[in-house]
DOVEX-429000 format. One record per residue: x, y, z of N, C-alpha, C in turn; residue in three letters. Coordinates in steps of 0.2 Angstrom, whole numbers, plus 5000, padded with zeros to 4 digits. Layout:
# residues N
XYZXYZXYZAla/...
# end
This chain:
# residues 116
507151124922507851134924508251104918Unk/508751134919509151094911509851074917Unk/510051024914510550974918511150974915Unk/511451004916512251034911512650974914Unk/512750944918513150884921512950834914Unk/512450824911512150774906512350784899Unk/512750834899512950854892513250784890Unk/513050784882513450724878513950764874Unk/514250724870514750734864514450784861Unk/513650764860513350804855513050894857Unk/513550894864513250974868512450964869Unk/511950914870511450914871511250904880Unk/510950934882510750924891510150914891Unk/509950874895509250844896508950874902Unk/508250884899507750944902507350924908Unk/507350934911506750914919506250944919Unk/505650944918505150994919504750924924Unk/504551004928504050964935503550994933Unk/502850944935502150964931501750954938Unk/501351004940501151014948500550964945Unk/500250904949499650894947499250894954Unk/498750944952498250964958497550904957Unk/497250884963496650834962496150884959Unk/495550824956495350844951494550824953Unk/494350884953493450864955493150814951Unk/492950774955492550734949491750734950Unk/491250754945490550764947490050704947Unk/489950684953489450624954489050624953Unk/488650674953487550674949487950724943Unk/487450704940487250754936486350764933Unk/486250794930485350804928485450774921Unk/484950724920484950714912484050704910Unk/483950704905483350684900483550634897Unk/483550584898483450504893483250524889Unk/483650494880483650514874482850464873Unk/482450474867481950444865481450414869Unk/481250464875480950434879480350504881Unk/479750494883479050564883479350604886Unk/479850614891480150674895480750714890Unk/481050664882481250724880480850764876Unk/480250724873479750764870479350794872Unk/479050804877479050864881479350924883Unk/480050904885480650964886480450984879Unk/480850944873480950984866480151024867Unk/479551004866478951034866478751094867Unk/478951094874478851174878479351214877Unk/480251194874480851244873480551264866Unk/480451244861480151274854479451324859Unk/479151284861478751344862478651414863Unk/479351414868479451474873480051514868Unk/480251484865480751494858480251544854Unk/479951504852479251534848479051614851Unk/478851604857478451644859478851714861Unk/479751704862479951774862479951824859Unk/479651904865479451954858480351994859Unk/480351994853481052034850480752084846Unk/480052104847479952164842480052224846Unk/480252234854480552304857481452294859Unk/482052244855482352264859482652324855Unk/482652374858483152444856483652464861Unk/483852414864484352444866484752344872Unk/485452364874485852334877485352284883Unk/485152334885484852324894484152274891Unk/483652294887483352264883483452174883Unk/483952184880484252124876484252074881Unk/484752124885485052064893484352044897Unk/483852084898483152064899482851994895Unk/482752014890482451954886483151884887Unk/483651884884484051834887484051814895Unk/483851844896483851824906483451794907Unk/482751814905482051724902481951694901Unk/482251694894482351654891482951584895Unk/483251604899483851564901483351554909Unk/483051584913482551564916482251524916Unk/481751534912481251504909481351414905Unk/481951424900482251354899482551324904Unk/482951344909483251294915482651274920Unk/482051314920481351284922481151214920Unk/481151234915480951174909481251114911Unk/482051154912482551074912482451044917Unk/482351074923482251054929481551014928Unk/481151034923480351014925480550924923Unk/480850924916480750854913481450804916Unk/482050834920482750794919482650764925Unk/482950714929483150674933483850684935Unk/483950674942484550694945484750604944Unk/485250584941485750504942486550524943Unk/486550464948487250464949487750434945Unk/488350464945488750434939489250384944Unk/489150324939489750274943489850234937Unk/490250184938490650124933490250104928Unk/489450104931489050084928488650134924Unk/489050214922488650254917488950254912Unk/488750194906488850224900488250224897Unk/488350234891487750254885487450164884Unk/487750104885487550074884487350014889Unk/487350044896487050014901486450044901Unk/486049964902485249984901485049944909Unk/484149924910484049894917484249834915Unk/484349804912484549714909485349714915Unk/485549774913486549764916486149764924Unk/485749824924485749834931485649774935Unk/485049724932484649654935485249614934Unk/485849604930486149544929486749554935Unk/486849634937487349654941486949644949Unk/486349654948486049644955486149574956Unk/485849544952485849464953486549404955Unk/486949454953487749414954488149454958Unk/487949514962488049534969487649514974Unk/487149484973486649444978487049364979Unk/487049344973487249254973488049264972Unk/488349284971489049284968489249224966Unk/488849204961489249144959489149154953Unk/489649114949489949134942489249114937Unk/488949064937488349064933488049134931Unk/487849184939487749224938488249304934Unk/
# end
């Protein structure tokens, strides 16, 4: 809305814009593979493999194509599902909490005292 009561000296009127803000999903789990650990080297393992192994020597045509892509994306979200873990996201998910945070947090919601 432009507010024409608000005009200055300088013919300027000052602008109201209303901005609707709708709630915002926020997603609790997620699936992850912990970075440098056997379960990503696995995943990587079998995804090259399966990489590896697809035949592109018959696509000739669209429908073809969409087939091979459709295994391929199959077959990898198998994979993901085989090596990832479901964790939930809280306060406590960054990149830099490890089981040390987890044990110092347990330990100091059990005794709550500032030592801990």
């Amino acid at each position: 809305m432009i507010l024409p009561e608000s005009r200055s000296l300088s013919n300027h009127a000052l602008l109201v814009v209303n901005i609707s803000i709708i709630e915002e999903f926020t997603q609790d789990k997620r699936r992850i593979i912990i970075r440098n650990n056997k379960e990503e080297v696995k995943f990587v393992s079998e995804l090259m493999s399966i990489i590896r192994n697809i035949n592109t020597s018959n696509i000739s045509s669209k429908g073809l194509l969409k087939e091979v892509v459709q295994e391929y994306t199959r077959t990898s979200n198998s994979i993901w599902y085989k090596f990832s873990k479901n964790v939930n996201i809280t306060k406590c998910s960054k990149a830099w909490w490890n089981e040390e945070c987890n044990a110092n947090l347990n330990r100091y919601q059990f005794s709550k005292t500032i030592k801990n």
